[in-house]
C-alpha positions in Angstrom: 9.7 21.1 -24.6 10.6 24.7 -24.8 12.8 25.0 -27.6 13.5 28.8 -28.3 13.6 30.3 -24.8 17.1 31.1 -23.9 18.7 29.2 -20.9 18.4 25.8 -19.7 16.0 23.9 -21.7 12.4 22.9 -20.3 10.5 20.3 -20.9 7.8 18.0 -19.5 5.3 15.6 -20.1 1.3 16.3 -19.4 -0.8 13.5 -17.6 -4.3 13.3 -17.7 -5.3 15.0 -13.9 -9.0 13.3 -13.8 -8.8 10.9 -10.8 -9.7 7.4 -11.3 -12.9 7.6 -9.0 -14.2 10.3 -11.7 -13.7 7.9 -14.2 -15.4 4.9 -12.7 -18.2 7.1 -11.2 -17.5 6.6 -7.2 -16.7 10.3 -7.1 -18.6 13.4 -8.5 -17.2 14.4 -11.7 -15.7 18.2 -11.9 -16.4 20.6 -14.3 -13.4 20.2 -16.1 -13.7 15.8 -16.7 -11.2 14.8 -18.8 -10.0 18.0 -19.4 -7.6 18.8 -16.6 -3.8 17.7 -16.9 -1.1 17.5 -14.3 1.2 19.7 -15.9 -0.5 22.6 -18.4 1.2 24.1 -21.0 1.8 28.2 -20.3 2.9 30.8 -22.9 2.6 34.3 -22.3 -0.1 36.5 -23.9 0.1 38.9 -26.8 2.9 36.9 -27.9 3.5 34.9 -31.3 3.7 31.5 -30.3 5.2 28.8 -33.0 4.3 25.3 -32.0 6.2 21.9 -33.5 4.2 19.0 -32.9 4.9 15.5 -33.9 4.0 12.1 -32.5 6.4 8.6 -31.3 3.6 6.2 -31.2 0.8 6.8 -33.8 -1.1 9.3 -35.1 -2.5 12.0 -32.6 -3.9 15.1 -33.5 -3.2 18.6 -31.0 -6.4 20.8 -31.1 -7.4 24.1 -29.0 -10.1 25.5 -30.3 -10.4 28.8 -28.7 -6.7 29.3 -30.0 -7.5 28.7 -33.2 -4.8 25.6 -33.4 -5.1 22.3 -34.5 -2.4 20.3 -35.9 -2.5 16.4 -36.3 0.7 14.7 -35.2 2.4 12.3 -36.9 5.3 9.9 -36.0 8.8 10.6 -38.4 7.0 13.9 -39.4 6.7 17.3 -37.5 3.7 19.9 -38.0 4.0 23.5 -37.4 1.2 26.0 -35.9 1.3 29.6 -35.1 -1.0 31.5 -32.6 -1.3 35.0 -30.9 -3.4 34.8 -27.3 -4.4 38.1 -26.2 -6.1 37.3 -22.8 -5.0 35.6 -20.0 -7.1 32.8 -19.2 -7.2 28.5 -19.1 -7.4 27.0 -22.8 -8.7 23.2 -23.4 -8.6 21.4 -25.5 -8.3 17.5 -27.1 -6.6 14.6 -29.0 -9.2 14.8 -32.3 -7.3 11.6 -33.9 -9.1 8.3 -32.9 -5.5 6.9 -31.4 -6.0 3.8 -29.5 -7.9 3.2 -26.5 -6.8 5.9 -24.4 -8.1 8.6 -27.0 -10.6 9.7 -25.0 -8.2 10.3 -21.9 -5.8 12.7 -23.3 -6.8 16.3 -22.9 -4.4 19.5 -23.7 -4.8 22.4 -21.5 -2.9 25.7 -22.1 -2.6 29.0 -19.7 -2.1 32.0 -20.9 -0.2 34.1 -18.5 1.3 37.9 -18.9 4.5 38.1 -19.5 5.9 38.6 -16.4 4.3 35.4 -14.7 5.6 33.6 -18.0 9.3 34.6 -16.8 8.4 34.1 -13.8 7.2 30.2 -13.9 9.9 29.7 -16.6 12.7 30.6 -13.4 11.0 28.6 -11.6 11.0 25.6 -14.2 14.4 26.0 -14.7 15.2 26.0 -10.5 13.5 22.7 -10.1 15.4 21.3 -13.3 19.0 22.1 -11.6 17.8 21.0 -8.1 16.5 17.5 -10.2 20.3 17.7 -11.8 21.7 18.0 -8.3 19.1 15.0 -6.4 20.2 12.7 -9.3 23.8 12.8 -7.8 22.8 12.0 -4.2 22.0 8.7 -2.8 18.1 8.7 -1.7 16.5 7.1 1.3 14.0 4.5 0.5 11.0 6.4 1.8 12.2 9.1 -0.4 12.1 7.0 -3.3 8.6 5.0 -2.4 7.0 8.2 -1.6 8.0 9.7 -5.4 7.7 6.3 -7.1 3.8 6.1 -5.7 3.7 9.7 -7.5 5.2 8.8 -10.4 3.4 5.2 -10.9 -0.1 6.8 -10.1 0.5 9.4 -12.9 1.9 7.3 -15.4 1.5 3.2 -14.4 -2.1 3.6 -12.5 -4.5 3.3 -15.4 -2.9 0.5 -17.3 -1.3 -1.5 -14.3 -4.2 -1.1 -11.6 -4.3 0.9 -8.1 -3.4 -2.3 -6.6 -1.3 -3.2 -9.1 -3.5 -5.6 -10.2 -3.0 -5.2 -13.9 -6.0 -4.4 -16.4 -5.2 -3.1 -20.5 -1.3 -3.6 -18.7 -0.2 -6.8 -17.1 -0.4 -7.1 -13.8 3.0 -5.3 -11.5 2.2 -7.8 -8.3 3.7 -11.1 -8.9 5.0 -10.0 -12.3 8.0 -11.8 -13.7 9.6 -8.7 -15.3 9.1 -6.9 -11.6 10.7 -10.2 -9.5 13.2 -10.6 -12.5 16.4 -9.1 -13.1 17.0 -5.1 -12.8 18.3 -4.4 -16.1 15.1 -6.0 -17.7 12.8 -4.5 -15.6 14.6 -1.3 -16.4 14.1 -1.7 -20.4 10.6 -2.5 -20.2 10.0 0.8 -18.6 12.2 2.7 -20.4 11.9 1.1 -24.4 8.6 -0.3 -24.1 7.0 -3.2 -25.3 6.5 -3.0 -29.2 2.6 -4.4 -30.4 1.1 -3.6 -26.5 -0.3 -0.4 -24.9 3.3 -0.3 -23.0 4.5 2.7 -24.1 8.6 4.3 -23.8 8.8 6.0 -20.4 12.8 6.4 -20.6 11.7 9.9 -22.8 9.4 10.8 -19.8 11.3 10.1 -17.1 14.3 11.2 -15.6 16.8 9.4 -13.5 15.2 10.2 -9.9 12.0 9.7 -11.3 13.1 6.2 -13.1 14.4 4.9 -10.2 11.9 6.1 -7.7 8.7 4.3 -9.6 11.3 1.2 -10.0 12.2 0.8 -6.6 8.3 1.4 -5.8 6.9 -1.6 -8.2 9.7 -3.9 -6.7 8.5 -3.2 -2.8 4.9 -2.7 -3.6 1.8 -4.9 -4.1 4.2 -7.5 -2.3 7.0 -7.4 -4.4 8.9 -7.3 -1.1 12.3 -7.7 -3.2 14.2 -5.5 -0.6 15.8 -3.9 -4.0 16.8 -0.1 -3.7 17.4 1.5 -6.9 19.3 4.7 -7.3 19.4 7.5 -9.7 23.2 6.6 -10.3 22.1 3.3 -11.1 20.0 4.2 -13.7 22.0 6.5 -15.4 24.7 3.6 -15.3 22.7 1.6 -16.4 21.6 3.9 -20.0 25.4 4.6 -20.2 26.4 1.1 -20.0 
């Protein structure tokens, strides 16, 4: 999250990028294996940057060493790191914090960009946040919503729940009795978590489109032919209620 930049506020999360055939060697790794994320982090160069980093789960720690930062973050606590980059370029780096079993699976990458292509993809960031805003008001058709919830479940769900939904460190989404069950369950789960499992809060992560694009997906995928359409109106109902 972009606290200090004037305007609408942005923020994301970062996925690991590395496809799943990489990981279990059916595909040639790329140069940059388990180093590549979905959605970088960009400042602009010859800049002071002031990073805050903290933690929801356990104990991670933020390190990129050719920026000279790392910072271990901590749940309830927030860490603070300074750095100047003075060229442009593609930064990685790694969680150093043995975290759980996805430690080795969460890279950081940063680009350093001038300061005019930071203003520029900051616009941009801030365009695609209104037209979000805007989408979250509109009733979606279901291909719209099964063609974002695949998105959104093979970023976040795929590694835990299985390309087939089959399940694996997460319980399996095809036949699954939270899926089949009632809405505002299924909804929770996602959203809170499960407290003592690797199911992690998405409802931080997500926003309405996307909540109710990857629910709408595991309730019509991996034969859960429910038939259930969930809208971004019903989820936001569904937090205010």
């Amino acid at each position: 999250e972009y606290l200090e930049e004037s305007g609408e506020p942005v923020a994301f999360f970062s996925n690991l990028a590395t496809s799943q055939e990489e990981i279990y060697n059916t595909d040639k790794k790329g140069d940059n294996y388990l180093l590549e994320v979905d959605e970088p982090l960009v400042i602009p160069t010859n800049t002071k940057v002031r990073f805050l980093i903290t933690a929801n789960d356990v104990i991670h720690s933020w390190w990129v060493p050719e920026i000279a930062v790392k910072r271990d973050a901590i749940p309830g606590f927030i860490n603070e790191a300074w750095t100047r980059v003075p060229e442009e370029g593609i930064y990685r780096g790694q969680c150093t914090e043995l975290c759980g079993a996805y430690h080795g699976f969460m890279p950081v990458e940063v680009h350093a960009v001038s300061r005019d292509e930071f203003d520029a993809w900051m616009a941009a960031k801030r365009g695609a946040a209104a037209a979000q805003t805007q989408l979250a008001m509109q009733t979606l058709s279901v291909d719209d919503l099964m063609d974002q919830g695949k998105a959104v479940y093979d970023s976040a769900c795929l590694a835990c729940h299985g390309a087939q939904g089959q399940g694996g460190i997460g319980n399996a989404i095809a036949g699954s009795a939270v899926v089949l069950g009632a809405l505002s369950n299924h909804m929770a789960v996602v959203a809170k978590g499960v407290s003592g499992t690797a199911m992690q809060a998405f409802g931080g992560q997500l926003n309405d489109v996307e909540m109710a694009a990857v629910l709408t997906y595991q309730r019509n995928a991996f034969g859960n032919n429910t038939g259930d359409v969930v809208q971004p109106g019903d989820v936001t109902g569904m937090k205010n209620g």
